[in-house]
PyMOL CGO cylinders between C-alpha atoms (Angstrom):
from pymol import cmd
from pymol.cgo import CYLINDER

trace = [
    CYLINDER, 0.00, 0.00, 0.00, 1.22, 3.47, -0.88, 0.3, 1, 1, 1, 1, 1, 1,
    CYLINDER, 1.22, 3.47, -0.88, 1.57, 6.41, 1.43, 0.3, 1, 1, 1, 1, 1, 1,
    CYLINDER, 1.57, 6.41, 1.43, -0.41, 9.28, 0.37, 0.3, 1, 1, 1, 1, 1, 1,
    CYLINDER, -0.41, 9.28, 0.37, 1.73, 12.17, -1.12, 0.3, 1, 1, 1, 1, 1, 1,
    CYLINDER, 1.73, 12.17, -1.12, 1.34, 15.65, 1.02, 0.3, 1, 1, 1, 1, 1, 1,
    CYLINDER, 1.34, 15.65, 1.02, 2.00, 19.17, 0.50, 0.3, 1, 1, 1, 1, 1, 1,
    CYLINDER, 2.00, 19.17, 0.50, 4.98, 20.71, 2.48, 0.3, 1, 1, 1, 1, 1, 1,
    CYLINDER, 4.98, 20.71, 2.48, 4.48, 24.52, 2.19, 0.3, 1, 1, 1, 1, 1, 1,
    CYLINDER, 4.48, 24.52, 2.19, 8.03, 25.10, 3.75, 0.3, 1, 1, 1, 1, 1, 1,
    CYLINDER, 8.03, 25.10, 3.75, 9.89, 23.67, 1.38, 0.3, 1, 1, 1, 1, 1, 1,
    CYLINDER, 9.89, 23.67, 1.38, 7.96, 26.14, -1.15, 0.3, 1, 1, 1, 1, 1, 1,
    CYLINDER, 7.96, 26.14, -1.15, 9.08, 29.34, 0.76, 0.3, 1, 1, 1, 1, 1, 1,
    CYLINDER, 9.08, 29.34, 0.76, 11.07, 32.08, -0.70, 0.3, 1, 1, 1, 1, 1, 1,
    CYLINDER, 11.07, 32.08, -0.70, 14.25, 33.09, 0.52, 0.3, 1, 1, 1, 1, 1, 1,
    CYLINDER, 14.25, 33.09, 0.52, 13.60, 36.74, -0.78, 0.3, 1, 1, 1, 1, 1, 1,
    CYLINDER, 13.60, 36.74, -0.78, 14.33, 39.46, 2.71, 0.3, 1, 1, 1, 1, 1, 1,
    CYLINDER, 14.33, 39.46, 2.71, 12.64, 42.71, 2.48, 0.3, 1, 1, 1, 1, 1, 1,
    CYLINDER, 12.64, 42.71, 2.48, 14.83, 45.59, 2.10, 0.3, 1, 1, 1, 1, 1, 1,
    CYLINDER, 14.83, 45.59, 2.10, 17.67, 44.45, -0.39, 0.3, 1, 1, 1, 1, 1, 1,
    CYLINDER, 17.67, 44.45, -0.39, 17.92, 45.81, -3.71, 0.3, 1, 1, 1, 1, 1, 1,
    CYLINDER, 17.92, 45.81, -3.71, 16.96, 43.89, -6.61, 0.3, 1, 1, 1, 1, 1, 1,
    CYLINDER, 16.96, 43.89, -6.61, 18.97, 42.81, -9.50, 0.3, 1, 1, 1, 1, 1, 1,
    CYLINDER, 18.97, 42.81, -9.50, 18.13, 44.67, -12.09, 0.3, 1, 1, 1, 1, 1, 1,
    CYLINDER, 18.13, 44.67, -12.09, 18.99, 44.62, -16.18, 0.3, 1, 1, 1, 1, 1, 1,
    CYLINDER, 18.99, 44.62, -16.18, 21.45, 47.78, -15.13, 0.3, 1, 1, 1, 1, 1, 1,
    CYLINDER, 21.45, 47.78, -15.13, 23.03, 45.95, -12.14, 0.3, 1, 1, 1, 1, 1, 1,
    CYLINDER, 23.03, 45.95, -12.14, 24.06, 42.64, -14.44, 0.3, 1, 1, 1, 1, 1, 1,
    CYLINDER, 24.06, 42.64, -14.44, 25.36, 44.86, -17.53, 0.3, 1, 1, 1, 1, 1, 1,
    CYLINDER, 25.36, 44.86, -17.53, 27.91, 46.18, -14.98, 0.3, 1, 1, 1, 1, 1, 1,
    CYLINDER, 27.91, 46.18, -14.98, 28.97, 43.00, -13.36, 0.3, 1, 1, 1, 1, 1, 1,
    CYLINDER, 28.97, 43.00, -13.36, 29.45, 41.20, -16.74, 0.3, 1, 1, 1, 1, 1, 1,
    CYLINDER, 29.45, 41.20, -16.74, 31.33, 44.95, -18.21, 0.3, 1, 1, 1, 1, 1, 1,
    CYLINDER, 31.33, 44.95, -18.21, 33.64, 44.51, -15.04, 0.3, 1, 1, 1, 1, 1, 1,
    CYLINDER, 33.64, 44.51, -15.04, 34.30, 40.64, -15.65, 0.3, 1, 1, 1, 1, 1, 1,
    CYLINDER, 34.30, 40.64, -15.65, 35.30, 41.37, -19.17, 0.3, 1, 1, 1, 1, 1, 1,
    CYLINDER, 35.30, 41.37, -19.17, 37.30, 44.41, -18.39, 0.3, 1, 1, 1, 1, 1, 1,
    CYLINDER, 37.30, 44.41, -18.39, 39.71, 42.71, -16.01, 0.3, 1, 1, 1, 1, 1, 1,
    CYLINDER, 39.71, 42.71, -16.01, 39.95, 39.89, -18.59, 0.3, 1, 1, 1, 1, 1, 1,
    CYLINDER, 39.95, 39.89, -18.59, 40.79, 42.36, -21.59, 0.3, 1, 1, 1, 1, 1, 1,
    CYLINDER, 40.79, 42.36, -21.59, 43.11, 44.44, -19.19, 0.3, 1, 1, 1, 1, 1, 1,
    CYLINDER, 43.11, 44.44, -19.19, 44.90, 40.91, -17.64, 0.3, 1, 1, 1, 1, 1, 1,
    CYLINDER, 44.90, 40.91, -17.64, 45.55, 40.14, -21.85, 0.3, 1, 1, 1, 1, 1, 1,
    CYLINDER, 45.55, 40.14, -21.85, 46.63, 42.86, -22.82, 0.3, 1, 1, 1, 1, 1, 1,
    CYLINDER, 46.63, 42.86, -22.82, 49.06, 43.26, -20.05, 0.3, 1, 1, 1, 1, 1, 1,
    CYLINDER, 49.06, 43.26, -20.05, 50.56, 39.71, -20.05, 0.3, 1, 1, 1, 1, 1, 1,
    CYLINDER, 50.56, 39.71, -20.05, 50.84, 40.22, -24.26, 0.3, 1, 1, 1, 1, 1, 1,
    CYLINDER, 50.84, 40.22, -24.26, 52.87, 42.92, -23.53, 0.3, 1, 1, 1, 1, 1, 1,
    CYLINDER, 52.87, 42.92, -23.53, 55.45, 41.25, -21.25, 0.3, 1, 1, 1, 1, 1, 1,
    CYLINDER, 55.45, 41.25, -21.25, 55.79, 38.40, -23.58, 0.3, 1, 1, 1, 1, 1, 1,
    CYLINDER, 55.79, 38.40, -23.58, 56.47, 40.29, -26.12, 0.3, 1, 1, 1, 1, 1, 1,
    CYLINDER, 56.47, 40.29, -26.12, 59.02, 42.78, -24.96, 0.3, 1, 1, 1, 1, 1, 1,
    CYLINDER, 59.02, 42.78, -24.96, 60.86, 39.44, -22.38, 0.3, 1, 1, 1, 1, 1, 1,
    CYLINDER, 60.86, 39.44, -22.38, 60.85, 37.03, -25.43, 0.3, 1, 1, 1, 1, 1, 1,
    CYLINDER, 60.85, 37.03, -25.43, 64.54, 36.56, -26.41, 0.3, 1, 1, 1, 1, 1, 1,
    CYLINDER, 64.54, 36.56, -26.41, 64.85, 32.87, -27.53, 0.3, 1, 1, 1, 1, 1, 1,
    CYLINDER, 64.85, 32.87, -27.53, 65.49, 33.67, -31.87, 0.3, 1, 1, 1, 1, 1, 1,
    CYLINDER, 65.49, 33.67, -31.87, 67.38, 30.91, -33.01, 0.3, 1, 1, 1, 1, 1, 1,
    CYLINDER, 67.38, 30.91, -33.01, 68.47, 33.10, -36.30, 0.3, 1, 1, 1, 1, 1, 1,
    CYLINDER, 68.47, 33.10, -36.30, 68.14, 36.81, -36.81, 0.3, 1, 1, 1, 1, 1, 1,
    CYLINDER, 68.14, 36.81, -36.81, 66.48, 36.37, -40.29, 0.3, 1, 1, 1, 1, 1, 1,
    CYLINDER, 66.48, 36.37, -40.29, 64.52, 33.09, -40.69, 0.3, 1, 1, 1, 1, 1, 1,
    CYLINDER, 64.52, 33.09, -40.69, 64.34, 34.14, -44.75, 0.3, 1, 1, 1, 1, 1, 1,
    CYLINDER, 64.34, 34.14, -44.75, 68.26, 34.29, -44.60, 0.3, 1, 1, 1, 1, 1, 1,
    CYLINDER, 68.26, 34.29, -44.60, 68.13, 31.11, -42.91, 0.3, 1, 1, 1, 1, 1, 1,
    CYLINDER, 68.13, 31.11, -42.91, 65.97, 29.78, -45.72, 0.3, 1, 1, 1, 1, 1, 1,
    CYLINDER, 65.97, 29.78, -45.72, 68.05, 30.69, -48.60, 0.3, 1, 1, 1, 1, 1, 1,
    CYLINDER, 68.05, 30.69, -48.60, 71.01, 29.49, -47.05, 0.3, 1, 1, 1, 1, 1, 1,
    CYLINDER, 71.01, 29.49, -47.05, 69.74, 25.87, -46.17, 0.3, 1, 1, 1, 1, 1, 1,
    CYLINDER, 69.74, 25.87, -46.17, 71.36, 24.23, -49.48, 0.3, 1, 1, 1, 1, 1, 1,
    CYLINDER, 71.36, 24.23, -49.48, 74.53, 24.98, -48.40, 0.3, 1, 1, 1, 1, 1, 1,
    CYLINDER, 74.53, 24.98, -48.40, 73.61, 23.52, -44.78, 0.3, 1, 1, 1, 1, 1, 1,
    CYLINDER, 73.61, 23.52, -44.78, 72.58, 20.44, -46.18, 0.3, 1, 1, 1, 1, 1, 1,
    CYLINDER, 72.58, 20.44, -46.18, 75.52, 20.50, -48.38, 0.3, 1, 1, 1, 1, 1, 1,
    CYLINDER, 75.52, 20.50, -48.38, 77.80, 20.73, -45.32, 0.3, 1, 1, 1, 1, 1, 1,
    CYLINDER, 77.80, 20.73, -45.32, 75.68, 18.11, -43.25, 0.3, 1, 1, 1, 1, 1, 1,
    CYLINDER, 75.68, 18.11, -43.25, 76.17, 15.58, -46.16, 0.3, 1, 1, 1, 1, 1, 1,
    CYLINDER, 76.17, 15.58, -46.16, 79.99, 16.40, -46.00, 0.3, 1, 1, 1, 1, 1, 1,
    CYLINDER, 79.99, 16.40, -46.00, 80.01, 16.01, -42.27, 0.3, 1, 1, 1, 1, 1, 1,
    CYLINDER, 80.01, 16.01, -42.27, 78.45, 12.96, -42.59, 0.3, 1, 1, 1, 1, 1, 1,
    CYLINDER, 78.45, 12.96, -42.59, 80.78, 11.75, -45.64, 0.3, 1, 1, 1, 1, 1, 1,
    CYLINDER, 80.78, 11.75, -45.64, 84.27, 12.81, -42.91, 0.3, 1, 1, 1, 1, 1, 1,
    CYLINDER, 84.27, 12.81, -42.91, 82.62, 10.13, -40.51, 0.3, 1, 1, 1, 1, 1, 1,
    CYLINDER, 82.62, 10.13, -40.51, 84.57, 11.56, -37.32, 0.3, 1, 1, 1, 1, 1, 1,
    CYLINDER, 84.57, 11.56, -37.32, 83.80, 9.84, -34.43, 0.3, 1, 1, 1, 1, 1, 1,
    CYLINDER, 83.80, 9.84, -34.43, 83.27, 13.04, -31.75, 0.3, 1, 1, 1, 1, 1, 1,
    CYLINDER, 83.27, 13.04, -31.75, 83.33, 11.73, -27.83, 0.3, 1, 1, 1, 1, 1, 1,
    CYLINDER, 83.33, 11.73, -27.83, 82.05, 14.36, -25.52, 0.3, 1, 1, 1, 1, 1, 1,
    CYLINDER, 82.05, 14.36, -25.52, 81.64, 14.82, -21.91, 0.3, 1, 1, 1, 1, 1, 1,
    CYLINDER, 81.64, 14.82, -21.91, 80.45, 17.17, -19.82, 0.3, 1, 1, 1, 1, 1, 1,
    CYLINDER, 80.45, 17.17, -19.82, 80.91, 17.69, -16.17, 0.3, 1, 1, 1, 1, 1, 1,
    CYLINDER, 80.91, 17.69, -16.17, 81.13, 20.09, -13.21, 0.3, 1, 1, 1, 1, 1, 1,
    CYLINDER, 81.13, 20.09, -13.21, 84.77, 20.20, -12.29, 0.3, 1, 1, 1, 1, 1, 1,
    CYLINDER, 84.77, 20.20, -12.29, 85.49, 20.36, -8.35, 0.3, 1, 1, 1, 1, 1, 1,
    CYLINDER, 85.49, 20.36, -8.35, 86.26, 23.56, -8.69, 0.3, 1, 1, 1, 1, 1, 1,
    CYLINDER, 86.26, 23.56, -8.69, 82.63, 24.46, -9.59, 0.3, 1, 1, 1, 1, 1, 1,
    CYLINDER, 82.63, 24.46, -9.59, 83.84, 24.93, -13.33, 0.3, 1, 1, 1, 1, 1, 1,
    CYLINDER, 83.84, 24.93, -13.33, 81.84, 23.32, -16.06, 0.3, 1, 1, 1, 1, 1, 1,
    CYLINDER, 81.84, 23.32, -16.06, 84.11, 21.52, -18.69, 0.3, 1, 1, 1, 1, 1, 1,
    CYLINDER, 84.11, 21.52, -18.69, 83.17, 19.93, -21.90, 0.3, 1, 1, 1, 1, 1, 1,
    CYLINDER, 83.17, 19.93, -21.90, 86.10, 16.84, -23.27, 0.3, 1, 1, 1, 1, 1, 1,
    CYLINDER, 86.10, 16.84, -23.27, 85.96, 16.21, -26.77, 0.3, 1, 1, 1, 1, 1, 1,
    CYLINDER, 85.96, 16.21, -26.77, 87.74, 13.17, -28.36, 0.3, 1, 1, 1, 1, 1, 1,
    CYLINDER, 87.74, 13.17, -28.36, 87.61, 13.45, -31.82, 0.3, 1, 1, 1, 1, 1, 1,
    CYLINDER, 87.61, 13.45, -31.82, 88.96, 10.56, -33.99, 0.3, 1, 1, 1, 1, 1, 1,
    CYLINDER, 88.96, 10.56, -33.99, 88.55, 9.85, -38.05, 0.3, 1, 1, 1, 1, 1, 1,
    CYLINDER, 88.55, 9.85, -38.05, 87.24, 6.87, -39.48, 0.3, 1, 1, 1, 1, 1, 1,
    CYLINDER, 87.24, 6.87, -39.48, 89.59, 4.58, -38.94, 0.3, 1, 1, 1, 1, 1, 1,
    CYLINDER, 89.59, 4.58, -38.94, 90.30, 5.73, -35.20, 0.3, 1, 1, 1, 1, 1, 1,
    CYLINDER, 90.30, 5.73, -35.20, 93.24, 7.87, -35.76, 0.3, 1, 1, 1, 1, 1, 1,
    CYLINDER, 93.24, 7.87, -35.76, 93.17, 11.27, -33.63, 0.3, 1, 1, 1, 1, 1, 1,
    CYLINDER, 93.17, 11.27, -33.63, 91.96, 13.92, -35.81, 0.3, 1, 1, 1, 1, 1, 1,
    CYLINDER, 91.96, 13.92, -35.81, 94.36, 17.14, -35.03, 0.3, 1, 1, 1, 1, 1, 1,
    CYLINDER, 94.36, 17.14, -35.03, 94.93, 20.95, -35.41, 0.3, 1, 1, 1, 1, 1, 1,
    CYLINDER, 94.93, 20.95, -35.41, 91.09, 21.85, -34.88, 0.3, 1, 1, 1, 1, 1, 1,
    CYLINDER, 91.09, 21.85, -34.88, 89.49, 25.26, -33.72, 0.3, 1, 1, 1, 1, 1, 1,
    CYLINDER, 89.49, 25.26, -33.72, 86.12, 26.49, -32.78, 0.3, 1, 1, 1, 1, 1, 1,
    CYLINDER, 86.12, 26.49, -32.78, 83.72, 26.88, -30.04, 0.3, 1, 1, 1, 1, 1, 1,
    CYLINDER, 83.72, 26.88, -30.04, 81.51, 25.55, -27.71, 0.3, 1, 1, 1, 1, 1, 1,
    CYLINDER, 81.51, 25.55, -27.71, 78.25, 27.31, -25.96, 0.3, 1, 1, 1, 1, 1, 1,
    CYLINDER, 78.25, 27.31, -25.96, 75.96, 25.53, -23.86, 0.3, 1, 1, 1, 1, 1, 1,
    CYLINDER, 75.96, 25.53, -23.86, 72.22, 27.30, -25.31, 0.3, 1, 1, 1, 1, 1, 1,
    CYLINDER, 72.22, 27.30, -25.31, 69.60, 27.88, -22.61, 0.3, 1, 1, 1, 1, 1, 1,
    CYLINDER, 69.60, 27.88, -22.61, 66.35, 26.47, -23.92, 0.3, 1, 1, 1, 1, 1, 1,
    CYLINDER, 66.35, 26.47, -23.92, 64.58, 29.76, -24.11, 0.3, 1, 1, 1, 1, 1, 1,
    CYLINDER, 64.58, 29.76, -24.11, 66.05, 32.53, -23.45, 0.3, 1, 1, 1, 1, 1, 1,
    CYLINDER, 66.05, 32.53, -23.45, 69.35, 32.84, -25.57, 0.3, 1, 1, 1, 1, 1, 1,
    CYLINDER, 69.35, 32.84, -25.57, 70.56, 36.01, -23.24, 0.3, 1, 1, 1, 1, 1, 1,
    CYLINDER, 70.56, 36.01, -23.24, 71.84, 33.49, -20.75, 0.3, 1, 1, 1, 1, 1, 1,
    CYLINDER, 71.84, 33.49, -20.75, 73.88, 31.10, -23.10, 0.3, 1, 1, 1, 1, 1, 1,
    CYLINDER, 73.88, 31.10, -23.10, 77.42, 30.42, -21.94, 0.3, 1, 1, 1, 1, 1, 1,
    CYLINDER, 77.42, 30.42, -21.94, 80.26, 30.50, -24.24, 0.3, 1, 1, 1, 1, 1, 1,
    CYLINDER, 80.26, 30.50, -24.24, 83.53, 28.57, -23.56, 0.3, 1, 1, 1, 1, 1, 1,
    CYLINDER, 83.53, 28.57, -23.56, 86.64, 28.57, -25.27, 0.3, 1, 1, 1, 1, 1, 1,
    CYLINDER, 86.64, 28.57, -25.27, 87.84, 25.22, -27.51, 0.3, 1, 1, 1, 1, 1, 1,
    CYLINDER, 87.84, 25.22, -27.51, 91.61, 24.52, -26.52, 0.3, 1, 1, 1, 1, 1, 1,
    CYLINDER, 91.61, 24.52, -26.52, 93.41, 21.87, -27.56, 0.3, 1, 1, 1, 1, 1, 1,
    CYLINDER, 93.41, 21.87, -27.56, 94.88, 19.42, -24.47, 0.3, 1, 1, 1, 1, 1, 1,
    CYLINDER, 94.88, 19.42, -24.47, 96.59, 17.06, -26.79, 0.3, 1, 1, 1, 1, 1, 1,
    CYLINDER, 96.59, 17.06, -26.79, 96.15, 14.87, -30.20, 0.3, 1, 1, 1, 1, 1, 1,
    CYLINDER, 96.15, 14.87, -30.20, 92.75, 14.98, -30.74, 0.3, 1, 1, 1, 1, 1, 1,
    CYLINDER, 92.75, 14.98, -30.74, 91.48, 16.03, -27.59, 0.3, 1, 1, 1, 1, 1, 1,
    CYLINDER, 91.48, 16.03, -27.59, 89.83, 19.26, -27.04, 0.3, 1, 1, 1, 1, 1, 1,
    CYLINDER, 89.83, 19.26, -27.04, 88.48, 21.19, -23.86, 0.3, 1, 1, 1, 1, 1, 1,
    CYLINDER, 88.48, 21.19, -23.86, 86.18, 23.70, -23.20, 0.3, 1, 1, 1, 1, 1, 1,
    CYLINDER, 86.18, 23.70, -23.20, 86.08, 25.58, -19.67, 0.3, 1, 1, 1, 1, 1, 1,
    CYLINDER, 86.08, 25.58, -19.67, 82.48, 27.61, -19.14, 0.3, 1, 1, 1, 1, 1, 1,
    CYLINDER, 82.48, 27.61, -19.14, 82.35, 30.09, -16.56, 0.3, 1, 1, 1, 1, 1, 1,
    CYLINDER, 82.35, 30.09, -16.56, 81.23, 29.13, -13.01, 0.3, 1, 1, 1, 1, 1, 1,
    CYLINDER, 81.23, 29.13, -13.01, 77.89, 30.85, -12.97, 0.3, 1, 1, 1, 1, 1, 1,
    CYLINDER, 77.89, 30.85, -12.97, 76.78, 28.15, -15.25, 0.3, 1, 1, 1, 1, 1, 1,
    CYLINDER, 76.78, 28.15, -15.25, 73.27, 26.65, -13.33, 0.3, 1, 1, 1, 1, 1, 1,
    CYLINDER, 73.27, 26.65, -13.33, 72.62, 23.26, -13.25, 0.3, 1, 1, 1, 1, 1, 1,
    CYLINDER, 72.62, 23.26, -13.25, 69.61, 22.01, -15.45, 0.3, 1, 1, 1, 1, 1, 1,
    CYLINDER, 69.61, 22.01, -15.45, 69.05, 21.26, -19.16, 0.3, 1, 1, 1, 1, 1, 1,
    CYLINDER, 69.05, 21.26, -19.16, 71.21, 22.84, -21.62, 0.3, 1, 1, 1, 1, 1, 1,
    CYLINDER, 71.21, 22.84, -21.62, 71.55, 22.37, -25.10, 0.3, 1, 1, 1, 1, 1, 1,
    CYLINDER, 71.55, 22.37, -25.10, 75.95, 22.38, -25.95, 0.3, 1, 1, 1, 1, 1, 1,
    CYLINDER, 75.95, 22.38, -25.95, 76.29, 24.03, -29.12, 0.3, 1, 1, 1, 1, 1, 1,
    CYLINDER, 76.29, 24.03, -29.12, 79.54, 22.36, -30.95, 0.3, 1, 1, 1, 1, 1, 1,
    CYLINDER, 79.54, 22.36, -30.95, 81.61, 23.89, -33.95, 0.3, 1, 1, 1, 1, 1, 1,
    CYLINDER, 81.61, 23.89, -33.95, 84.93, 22.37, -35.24, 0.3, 1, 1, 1, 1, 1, 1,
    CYLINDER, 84.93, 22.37, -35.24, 87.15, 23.83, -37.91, 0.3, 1, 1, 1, 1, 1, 1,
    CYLINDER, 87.15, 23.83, -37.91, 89.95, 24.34, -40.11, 0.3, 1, 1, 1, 1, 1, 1,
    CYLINDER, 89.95, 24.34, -40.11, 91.47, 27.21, -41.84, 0.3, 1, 1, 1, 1, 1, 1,
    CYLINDER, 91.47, 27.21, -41.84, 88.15, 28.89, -41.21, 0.3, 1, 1, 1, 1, 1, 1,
    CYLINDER, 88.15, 28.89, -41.21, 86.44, 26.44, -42.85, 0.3, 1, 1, 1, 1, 1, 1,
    CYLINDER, 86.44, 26.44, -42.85, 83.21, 24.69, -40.14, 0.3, 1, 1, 1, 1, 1, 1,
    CYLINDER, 83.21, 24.69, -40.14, 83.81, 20.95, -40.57, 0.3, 1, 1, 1, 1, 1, 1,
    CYLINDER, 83.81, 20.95, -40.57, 81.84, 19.63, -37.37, 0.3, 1, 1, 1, 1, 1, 1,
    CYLINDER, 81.84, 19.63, -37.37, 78.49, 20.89, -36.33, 0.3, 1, 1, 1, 1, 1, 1,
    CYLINDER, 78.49, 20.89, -36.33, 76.69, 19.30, -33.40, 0.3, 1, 1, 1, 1, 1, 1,
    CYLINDER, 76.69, 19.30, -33.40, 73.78, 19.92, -30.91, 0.3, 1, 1, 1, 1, 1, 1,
    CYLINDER, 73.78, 19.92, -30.91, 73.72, 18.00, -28.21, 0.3, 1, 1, 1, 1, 1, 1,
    CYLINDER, 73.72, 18.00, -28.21, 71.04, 18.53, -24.79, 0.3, 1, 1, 1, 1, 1, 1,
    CYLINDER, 71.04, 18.53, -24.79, 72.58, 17.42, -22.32, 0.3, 1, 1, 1, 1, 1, 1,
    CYLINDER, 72.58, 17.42, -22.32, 71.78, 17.83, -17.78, 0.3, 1, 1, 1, 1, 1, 1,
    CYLINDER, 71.78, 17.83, -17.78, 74.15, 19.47, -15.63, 0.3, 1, 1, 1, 1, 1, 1,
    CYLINDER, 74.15, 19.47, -15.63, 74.24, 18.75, -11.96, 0.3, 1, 1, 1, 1, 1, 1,
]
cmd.load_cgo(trace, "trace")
């Protein structure tokens, strides 16, 4: 048997009190005008400081870069043709130095000599706090590069050039994680 269904008049009741004001047509165009202001100003504030703090350009002129990417492939191919086998490492040295040790050999595992160039370890997005360090030779075909100690520890990305007579014959990017 079913229990008959009643009316319960206080669940029915208003929660209206006397003597607030309404909310009127007037009252809601102001609160959604407000809402949308801070949102527009918040946007075009934060556009602002990403575009004036953005530093991370890979090239200066990505048409440049364009026109010029024969010859990069060109030199890739005769990278790849030398087929130099190029050991790195990369530590912190005790005395809070960062050092990069290149072994570079030919082919047929003979020390490959007489090389110049660079080294910079890239920051990942902001290329006003790259570090460069200076390629010396230590001995037959080994190289070093000492960075400055105010290198942090985290991702980097080291930024390799070899060469000869002026002439680039090793290009590598590497990422590597300093401690």
């Amino acid at each position: 048997m079913s229990s008959p269904v009643t009316s319960r008049p206080d669940r029915l009741a208003s929660d209206y009190v006397p003597g607030g004001s309404p909310l009127t047509g007037r009252k809601v165009l102001m609160i959604m005008v407000a809402f949308f202001g801070v949102i527009f100003a918040m946007n075009v504030v934060l556009l602002k400081l990403a575009a004036t703090t953005f530093r991370g350009l890979e090239v200066e002129s990505a048409y440049r870069a364009g026109q010029e990417y024969n010859d990069v492939l060109a030199e890739s191919a005769a990278q790849r043709a030398r087929a130099w086998a190029v050991d790195v490492r990369v530590a912190r040295r005790a005395d809070g130095l960062v050092a990069a040790v290149f072994a570079v050999s030919d082919p047929d595992g003979a020390p490959v000599a007489g090389l110049s160039g660079s080294a910079r370890l890239a920051a990942p997005a902001d290329t006003a706090l790259d570090v460069e360090g200076v390629l010396v030779e230590t001995g037959a075909g080994a190289y070093e590069a000492i960075f400055p100690e105010e290198t942090d520890p985290g991702r980097w990305t080291l930024v390799t050039e070899l060469s000869r007579d002026g002439d680039v014959l090793f290009r590598s990017r590497n990422r590597i994680l300093l401690d």
